[in-house]
C-alpha positions in Angstrom: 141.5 62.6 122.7 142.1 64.7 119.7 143.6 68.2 120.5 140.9 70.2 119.0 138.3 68.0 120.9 140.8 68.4 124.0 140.3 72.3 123.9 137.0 72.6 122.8 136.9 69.8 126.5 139.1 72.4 128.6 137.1 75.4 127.5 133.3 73.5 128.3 135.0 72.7 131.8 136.2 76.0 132.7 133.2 77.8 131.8 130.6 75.3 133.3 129.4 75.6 137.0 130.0 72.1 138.4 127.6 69.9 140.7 128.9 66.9 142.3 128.7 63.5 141.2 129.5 59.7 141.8 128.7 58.7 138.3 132.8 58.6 136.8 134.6 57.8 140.1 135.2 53.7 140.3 133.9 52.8 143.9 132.7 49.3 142.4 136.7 47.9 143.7 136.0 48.6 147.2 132.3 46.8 147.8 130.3 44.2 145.4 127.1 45.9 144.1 125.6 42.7 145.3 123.2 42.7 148.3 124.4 40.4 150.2 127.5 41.8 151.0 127.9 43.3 154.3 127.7 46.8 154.7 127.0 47.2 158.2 130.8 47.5 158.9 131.8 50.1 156.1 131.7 53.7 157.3 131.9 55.7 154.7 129.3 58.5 154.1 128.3 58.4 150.5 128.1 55.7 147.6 130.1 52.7 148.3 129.9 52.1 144.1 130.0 54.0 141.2 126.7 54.8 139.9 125.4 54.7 136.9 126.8 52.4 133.9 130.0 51.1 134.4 132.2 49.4 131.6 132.9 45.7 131.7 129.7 43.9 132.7 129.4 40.4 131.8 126.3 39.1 129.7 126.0 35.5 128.8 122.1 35.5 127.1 120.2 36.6 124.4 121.9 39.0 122.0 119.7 42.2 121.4 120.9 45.2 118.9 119.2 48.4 118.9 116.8 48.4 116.1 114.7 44.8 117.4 111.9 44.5 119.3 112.9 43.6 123.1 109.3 42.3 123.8 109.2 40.2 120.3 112.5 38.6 122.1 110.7 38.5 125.4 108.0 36.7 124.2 110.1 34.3 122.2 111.8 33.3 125.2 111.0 31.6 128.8 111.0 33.3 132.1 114.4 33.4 133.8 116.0 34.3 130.2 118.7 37.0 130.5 118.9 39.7 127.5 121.9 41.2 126.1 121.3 44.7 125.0 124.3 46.0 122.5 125.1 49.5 122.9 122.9 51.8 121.3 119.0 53.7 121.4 116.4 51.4 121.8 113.4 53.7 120.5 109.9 53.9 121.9 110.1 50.2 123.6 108.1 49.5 126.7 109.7 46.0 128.1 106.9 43.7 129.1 109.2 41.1 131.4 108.7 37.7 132.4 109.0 36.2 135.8 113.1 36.1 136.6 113.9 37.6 133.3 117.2 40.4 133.5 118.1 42.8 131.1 122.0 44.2 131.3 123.2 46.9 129.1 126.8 48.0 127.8 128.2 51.3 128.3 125.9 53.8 125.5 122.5 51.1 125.8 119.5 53.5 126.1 116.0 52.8 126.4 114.0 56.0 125.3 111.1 56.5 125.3 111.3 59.7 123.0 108.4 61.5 124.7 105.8 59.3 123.8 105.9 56.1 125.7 104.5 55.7 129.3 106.6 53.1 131.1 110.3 51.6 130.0 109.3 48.4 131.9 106.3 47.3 133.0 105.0 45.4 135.6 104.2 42.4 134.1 106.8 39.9 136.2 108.3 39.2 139.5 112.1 38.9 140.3 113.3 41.2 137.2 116.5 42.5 137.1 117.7 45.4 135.3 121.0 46.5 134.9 123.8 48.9 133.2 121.2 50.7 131.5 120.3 54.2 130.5 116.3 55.0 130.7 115.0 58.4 129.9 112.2 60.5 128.4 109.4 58.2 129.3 106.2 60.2 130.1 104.2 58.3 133.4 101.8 60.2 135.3 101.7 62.4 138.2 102.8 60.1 141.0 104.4 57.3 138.5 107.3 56.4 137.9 109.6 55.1 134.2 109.7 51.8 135.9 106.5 50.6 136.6 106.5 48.0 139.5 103.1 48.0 140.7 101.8 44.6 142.6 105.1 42.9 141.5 108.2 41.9 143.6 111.8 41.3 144.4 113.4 43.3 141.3 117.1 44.4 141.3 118.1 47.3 139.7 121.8 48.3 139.5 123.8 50.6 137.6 121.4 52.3 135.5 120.6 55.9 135.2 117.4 57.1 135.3 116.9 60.7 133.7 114.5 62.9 132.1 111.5 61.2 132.8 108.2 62.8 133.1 107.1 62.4 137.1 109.7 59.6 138.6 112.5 57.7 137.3 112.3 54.3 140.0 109.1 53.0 141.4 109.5 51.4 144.8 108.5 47.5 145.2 108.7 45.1 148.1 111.8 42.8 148.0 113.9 45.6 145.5 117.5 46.3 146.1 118.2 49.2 143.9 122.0 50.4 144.3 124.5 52.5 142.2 121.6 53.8 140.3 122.2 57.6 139.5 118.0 59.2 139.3 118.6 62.8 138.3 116.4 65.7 136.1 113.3 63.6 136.5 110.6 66.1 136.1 108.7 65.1 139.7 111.1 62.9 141.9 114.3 60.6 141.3 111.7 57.2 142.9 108.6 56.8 144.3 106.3 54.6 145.5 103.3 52.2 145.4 99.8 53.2 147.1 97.3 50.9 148.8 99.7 48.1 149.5 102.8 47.6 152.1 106.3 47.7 150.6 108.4 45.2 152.5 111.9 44.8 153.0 113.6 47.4 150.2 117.2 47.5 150.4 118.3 51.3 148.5 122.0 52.0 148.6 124.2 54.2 146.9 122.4 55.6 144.4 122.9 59.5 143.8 119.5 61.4 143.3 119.7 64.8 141.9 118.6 67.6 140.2 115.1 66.2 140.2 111.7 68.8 139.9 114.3 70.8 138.4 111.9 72.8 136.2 109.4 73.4 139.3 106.9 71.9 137.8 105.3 70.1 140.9 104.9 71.4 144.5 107.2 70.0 146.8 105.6 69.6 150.1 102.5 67.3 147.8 105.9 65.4 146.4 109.0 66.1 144.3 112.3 66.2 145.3 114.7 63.5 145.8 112.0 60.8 146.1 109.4 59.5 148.6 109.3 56.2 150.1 105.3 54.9 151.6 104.1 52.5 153.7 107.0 50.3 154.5 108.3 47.9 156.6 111.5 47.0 157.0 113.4 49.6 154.6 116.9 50.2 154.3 118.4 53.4 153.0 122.3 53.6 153.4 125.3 55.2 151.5 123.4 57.3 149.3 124.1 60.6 147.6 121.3 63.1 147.5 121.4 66.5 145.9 120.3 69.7 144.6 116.7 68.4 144.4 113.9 70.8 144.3 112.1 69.3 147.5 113.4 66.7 150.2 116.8 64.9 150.1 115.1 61.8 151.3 111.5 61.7 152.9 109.8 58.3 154.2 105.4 59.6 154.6 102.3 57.2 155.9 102.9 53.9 158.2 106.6 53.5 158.0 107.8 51.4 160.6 111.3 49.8 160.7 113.7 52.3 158.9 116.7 53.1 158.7 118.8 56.1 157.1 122.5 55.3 157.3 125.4 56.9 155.8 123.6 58.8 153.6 125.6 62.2 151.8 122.3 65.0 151.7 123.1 68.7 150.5 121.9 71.7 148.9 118.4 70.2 148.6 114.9 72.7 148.8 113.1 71.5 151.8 114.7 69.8 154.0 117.1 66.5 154.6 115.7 63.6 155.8 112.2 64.1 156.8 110.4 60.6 158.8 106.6 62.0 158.4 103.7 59.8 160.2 105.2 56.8 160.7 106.8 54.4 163.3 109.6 53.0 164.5 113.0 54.4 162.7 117.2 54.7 162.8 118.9 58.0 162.1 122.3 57.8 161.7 125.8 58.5 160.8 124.3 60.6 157.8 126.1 64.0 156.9 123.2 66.6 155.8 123.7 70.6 155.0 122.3 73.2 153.4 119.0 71.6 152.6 116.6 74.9 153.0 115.8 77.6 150.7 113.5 80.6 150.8 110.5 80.4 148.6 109.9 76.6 148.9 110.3 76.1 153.0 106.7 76.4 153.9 108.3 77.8 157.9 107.6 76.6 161.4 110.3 73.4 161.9 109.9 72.3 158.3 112.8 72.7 156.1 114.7 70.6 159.0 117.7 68.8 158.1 116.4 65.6 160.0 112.3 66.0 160.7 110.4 64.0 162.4 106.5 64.9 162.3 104.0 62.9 164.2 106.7 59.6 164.0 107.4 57.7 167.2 108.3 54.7 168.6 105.6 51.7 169.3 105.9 48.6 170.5 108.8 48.9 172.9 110.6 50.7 169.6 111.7 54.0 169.3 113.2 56.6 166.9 116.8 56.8 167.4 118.7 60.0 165.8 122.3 60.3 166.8 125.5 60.6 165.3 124.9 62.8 162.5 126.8 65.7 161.4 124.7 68.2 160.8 125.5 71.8 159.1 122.1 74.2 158.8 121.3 76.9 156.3 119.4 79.1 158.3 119.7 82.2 156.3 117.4 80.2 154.0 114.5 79.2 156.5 116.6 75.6 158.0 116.7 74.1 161.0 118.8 71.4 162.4 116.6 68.5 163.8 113.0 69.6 164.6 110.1 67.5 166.0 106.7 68.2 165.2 103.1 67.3 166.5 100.0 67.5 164.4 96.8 65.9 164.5 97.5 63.5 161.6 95.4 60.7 162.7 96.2 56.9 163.4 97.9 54.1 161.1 98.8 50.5 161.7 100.2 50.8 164.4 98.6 53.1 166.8 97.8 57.2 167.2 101.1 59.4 164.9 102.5 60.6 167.9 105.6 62.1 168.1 106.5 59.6 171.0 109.7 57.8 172.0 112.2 60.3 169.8 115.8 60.3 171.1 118.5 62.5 169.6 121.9 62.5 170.9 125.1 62.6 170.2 124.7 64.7 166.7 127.0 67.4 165.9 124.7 70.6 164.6 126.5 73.2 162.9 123.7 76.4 163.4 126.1 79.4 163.2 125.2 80.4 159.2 123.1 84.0 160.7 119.6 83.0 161.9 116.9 84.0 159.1 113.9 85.8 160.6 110.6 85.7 158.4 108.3 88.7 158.1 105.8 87.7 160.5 109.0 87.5 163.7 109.6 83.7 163.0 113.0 82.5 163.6 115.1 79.7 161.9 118.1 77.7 162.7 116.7 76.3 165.6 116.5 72.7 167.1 113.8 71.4 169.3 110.2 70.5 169.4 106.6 72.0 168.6 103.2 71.3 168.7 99.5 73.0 167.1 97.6 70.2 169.1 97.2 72.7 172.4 98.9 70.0 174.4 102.5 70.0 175.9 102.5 66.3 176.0 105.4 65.9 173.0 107.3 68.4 175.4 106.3 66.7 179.5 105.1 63.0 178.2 106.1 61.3 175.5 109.8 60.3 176.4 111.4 62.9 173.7 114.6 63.8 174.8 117.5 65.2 173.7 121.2 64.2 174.8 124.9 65.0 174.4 124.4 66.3 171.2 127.2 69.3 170.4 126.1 72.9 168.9 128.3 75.1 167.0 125.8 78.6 167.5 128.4 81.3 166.5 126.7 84.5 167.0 123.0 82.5 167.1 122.0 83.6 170.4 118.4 81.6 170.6 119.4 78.4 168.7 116.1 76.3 170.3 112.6 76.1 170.6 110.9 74.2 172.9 107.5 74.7 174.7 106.6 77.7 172.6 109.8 79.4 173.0 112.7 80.1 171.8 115.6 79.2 174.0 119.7 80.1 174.9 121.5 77.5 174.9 122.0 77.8 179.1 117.7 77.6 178.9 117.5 75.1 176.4 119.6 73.0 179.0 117.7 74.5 182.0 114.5 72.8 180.5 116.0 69.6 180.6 117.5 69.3 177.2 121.5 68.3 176.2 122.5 69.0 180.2 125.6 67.5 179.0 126.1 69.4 175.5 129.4 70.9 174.4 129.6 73.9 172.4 133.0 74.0 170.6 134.8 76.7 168.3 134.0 76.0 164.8 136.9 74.4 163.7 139.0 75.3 159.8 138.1 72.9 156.9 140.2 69.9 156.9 143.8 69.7 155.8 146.4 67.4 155.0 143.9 64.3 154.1 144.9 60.8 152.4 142.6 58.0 153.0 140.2 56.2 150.0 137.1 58.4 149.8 138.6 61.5 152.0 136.4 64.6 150.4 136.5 67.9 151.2 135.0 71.3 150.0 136.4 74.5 149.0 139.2 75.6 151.7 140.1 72.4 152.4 143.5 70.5 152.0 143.9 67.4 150.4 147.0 65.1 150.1 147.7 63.1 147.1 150.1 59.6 146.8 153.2 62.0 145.9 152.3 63.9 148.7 151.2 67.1 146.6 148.9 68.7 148.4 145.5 69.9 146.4 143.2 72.7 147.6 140.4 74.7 145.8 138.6 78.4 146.7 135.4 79.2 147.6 134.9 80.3 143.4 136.1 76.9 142.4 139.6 77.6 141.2 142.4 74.5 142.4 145.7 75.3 143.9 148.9 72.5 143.7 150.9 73.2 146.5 150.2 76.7 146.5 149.9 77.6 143.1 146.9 77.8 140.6 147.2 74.6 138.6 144.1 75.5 135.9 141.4 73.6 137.1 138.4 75.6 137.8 134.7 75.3 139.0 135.3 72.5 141.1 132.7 71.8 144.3 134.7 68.7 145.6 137.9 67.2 145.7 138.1 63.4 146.6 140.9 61.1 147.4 141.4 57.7 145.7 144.2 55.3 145.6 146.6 57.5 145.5 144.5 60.1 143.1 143.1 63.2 144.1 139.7 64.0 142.1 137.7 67.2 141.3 134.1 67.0 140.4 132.6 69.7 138.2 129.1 69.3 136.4 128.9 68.9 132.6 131.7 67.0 131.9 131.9 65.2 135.5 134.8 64.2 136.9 138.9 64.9 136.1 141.7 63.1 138.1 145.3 64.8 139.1 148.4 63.6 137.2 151.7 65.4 136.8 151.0 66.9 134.2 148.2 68.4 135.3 144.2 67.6 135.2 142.7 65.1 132.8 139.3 63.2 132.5 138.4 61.0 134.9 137.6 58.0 131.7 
């Protein structure tokens, strides 16, 4: 890097407010992007991958240069042919794939669509696969997505990053695995979904979504925010990174039935975390959520939970299972920590949306941020149940319990609501809830941290290869064993290999040397 670019670099970085991002740091050593590998062993919260393009992708096809015609090379060509697509700005192309066709990009490939396309690829084939590719400014409707996959199947999209799209980036299709995608400042939502039709078997892991609806432009309780998944039946949402989206983190709506949300990083999204709305069956857990609530877009009552469930139960023999989580609730902004709610929603697939067969234990909940109290009396940062049916069956009949789950309340004196009430702790237990739950003194961010994919926040300590220990305040500035080393607007500090990294926003990601900080690539 040239020394004038090099400044012009360090003054963009210390005047830029930073957001946190997976898109520069290399997790592709630790896990395959394939699907097939097995993730049910790896614990880490957060993208097992980075997301977004990554350097050094293999392509053994069709050559492509910006300036041809993909579909005149498509056409040309049988299904099953992979395409080679050169680095540079594919202008105002809408891909029309064959069956088994795959399309992999180099580092700087873009597909845009220059405000005047509808769809980047349509759904003209099954089995596509799209990969190391940048899509953006594509213009689909209200509901729609960039990548149109209506009524087709079993595509694969890896590595791409999805952005400034009119409505969605990803649309959802049965038999997709989409992982270490990176969906952000998509107009509606980072992915959506199909109507009229099941979605089977979708496999979504370690993207990051963020920064999506970020103009306001669409309500976010209809849908916008992170993205929506519908009508599904065996979807699996793990290791994914979640952010500053101007509705939900991650919300699953209508006939859902075998889900699960594991290891999933949510923060600092509008309205709510994870929200499991009239549907079935469903896993919850091992997630880290926070601060998903803000005043102005929580519509009140238990919405704006950090993990919802709304007329959702278990059928069948299931259940819905919510435990482990670590939980952290911005209640001075209208969250809660795990609510249950019962409308009258009507029936799906598989029976009445009752909020039936819920079991949340052993979740830590962090409610001590000062309880928010609306005009009308309402209270928020609570956990518990309610109900507008005029029946206390979610509360006497319907096997919802709550167990071994520990609350850190702080000064939040009525942290509960159950039965119409708000509740102590000691009540909330004296109506049969968390008998057994602990209520510990918040404890000091943590310090003194090595360990691949260790992260912490502003207060915390973290412990490099040398054993130089890194910390940053609460206004973003870093300190190198005690001393202000330069680096500034940082939101997170993560561990690698022997590296500590800061995230900022514009110009992503820097690494520690010892010399001081650099880019991360």
């Amino acid at each position: 890097m040239g020394l004038w670019k090099k400044i012009l670099f360090l003054v963009f970085y210390f005047v830029t407010i930073g957001c946190t991002n997976f898109h520069s740091l290399n997790f592709a050593s630790k896990k395959s992007f394939l699907h097939d590998q097995d993730l049910s062993a790896d614990t880490q919260v957060g993208p097992l991958m980075q997301v977004g393009q990554i350097s050094g992708i293999p392509c053994n096809g069709v050559s492509l240069n910006a300036g041809m015609t993909i579909n005149d090379a498509v056409a040309a060509n049988p299904p099953g042919t992979i395409f080679c697509l050169a680095p540079g700005t594919y202008a105002q192309q809408s891909i029309q794939p064959k069956d088994g066709d795959t399309f992999i990009g180099s580092v700087g490939t873009v597909l845009d669509g220059q405000n005047a396309v509808v769809y980047a690829i349509q759904n003209t084939g099954n089995n596509v696969t799209l990969r190391n590719l940048i899509i953006q400014n594509y213009m689909p409707a209200q509901y729609n997505a960039a990548v149109h996959t209506d009524n087709v199947s079993g595509w694969t999209v890896t590595n791409c990053e999805i952005r400034y799209n009119a409505a969605s980036g990803l649309e959802i299709a049965s038999g997709m695995t989409a992982q270490g995608n990176y969906l952000h400042h998509n107009l509606q939502d980072g992915f959506t979904h199909q109507f009229g039709v099941t979605t089977y078997n979708v496999f979504f892991d370690s993207n990051e979504i963020a920064f999506n609806n970020y103009t306001d432009a669409f309500w976010p309780t209809d849908e916008a925010g992170g993205g929506k998944f519908w009508d599904t039946n065996g979807l699996m949402v793990t290791h994914n990174y979640s952010h500053d989206n101007h509705g939900p983190g991650l919300w699953d709506d209508f006939n859902n039935i075998n889900v699960t949300y594991a290891y999933n990083w949510i923060e600092n999204n509008s309205l709510g975390g994870i929200f499991h709305e009239i549907s079935y069956n469903a896993s919850i857990h091992d997630n880290v959520l926070r601060n998903d609530a803000r005043l102005g877009t929580c519509p009140g009552w238990m919405f704006c939970s950090e993990i919802g469930i709304a007329d959702s139960g278990g059928v069948n023999g299931g259940s819905v299972e919510v435990y482990n989580n670590s939980i952290t609730v911005l209640s001075s902004q209208a969250g809660n920590g795990i609510g249950l709610i019962q409308q009258n929603r009507g029936t799906g697939s598989y029976g009445e949306w009752l909020t039936q067969n819920v079991h949340v234990h052993d979740n830590t909940v962090d409610q001590s941020n000062p309880a928010y109290v609306d005009s009308n009396g309402n209270l928020y940062g609570l956990t518990g149940a309610v109900q507008d049916v005029g029946s206390n069956a979610i509360f006497a009949s319907r096997n919802n319990t709550f167990q071994n789950n520990t609350y850190i309340l702080g000064n939040n004196s009525q942290g509960f609501v159950w039965n119409g009430l708000w509740l102590s702790l000691s009540q909330w237990q004296a109506a049969g809830n968390d008998v057994s739950a602990t209520q510990p003194t918040p404890t000091p961010a943590p310090s003194d941290q090595t360990g691949n994919g260790v992260v912490i926040l502003a207060g915390g300590q973290i412990v490099d290869g040398n054993g130089t220990v890194f910390t940053f305040d609460s206004a973003g500035f870093s300190y190198r064993n005690g001393v202000a080393d330069g680096g500034a607007n940082i939101v997170k500090m993560t561990y690698w290999n022997g590296s500590v990294y800061a995230d900022t926003t514009a110009y992503g990601q820097w690494v520690s040397t010892a010399d001081g900080w650099i880019p991360a690539n």
